[in-house]
N, C-alpha and C positions, 0 to 999 in steps of 0.2 A: 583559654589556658587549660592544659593537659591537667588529669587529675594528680599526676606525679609533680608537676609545679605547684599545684593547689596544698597538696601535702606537704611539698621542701617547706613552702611560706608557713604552716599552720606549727610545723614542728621547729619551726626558729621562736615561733609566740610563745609557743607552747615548753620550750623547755628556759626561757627565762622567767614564764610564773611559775614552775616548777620549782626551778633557784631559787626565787623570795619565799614562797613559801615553804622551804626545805630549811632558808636561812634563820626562820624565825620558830619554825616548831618538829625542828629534827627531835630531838631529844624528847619531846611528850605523845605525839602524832603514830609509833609505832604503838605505844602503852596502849593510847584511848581504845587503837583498834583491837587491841588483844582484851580488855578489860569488856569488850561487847561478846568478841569470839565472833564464829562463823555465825552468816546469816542462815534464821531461823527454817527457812525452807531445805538445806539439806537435811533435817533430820538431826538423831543423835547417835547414829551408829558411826564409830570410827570405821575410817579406811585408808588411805593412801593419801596423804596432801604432800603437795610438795610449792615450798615458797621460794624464796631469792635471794643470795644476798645484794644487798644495795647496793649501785652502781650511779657514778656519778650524784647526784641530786635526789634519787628513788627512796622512799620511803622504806623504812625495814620492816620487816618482817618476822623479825627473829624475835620479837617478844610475842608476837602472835602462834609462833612456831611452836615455843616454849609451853605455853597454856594448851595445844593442843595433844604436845607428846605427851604431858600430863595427865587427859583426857584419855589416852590409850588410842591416841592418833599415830600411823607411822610415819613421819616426815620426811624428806627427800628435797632435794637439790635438781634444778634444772643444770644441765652441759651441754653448750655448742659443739657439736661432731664436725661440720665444715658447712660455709656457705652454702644454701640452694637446700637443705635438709633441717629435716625435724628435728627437736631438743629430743636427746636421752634424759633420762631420770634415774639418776643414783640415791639410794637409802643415807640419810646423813640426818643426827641429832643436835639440836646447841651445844654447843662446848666439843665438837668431836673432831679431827684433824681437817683440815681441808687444802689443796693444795691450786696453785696457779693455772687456771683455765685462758682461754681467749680472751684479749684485752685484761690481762690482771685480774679478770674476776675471780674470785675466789670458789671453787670446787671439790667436791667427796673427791676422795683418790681415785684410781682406777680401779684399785682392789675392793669398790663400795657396790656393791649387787643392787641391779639395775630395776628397777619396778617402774609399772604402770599407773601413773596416781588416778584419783579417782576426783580429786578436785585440785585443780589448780588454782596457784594466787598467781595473779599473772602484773607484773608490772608494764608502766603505759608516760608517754609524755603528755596526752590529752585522753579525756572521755567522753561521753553525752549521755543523757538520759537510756535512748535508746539500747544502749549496749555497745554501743562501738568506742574504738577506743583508736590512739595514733600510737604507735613505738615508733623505733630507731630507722626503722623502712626497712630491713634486716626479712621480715616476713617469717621467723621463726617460731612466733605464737600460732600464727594463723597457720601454718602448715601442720605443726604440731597438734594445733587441735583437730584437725580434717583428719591426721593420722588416728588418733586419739577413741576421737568420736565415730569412726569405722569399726573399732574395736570395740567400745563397751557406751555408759553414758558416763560423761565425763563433765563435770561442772566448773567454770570458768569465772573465777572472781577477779575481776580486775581490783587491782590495789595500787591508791595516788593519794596525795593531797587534793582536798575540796577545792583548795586553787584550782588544778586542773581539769575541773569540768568546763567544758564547753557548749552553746547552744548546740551547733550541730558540728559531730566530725566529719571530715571528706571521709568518703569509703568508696573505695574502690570491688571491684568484683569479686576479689579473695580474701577478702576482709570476715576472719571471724567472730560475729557478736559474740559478746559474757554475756553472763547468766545475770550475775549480780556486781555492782561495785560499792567497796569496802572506802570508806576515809574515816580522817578521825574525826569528821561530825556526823556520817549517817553510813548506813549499811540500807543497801534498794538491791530492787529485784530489775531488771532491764525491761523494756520494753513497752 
């Protein structure tokens, strides 16, 4: 079996433990992680994070977001520009307008100035210890951060429900490992 078959099967697993575990701790699972904050290894100097808003089943981010604009973080929004290309990053606060992206996701307007984050929260349907993690098949983290990480160093936090760890994810050759991944029972370092 092709590793691209190996993934189709792993991300049909993988996004109905996602479901149960979305069903049962949506509403406390984005708090837990905000109430830890970023893991301990980036330091305490604010810079540039940019989260997500939810999609489908995905765990939010926006209480986490919250605690760090507070913190004198600038926060920012990930945007699809078009298939086969990196995410842009638009400046965007909680509570501040946002308008219809690809697939209904919700995004900063066009008129929201575009920055370079300096850590990303990156959402995932599976992850593993090691750092890898499975999305949509879409390949727009992984290219983003290849982009990203040409440019400066850039810190990659995956963020899921504890449900979605896996012993081990398929990874294919363009797969970019995180740094660290966030749930609402533990924050680790990859690797």
């Amino acid at each position: 079996m092709d590793i691209a078959e190996v993934k189709r099967k792993a991300r049909a697993a993988a996004s109905g433990r996602r479901a149960e575990a979305h069903a049962l701790l949506k509403d406390s699972a984005g708090i837990a992680m905000a109430e830890r904050g970023l893991p301990e290894g980036l330091g305490r100097t604010p810079g540039i994070v940019s989260g997500f808003m939810p999609y489908k089943s995905e765990i939010t981010t926006i209480p986490l977001l919250n605690r760090l604009q507070g913190e004198g973080w600038q926060t920012a929004l990930p945007v699809v520009i078009a298939a086969g290309e990196p995410l842009v990053f638009r400046a965007w606060a909680p509570g501040e307008p946002l308008a219809p992206g690809l697939w209904d996701i919700p995004v900063p307007p066009e008129t929201a100035p575009e920055v370079i984050p300096d850590v990303l929260l990156v959402p995932m349907l599976a992850f593993d210890r090691r750092g890898y993690r499975l999305g949509y098949g879409g390949g727009f983290y992984d290219r983003t951060l290849e982009k990203l990480r040409a440019l400066k160093k850039v810190t990659a936090v995956g963020v899921a429900y504890h449900a979605q760890m896996a012993d081990d994810v398929p990874v294919g050759p363009h797969d970019a490992p995180l740094d660290y991944v966030m749930t609402e029972q533990e924050t680790f370092a990859c690797g």
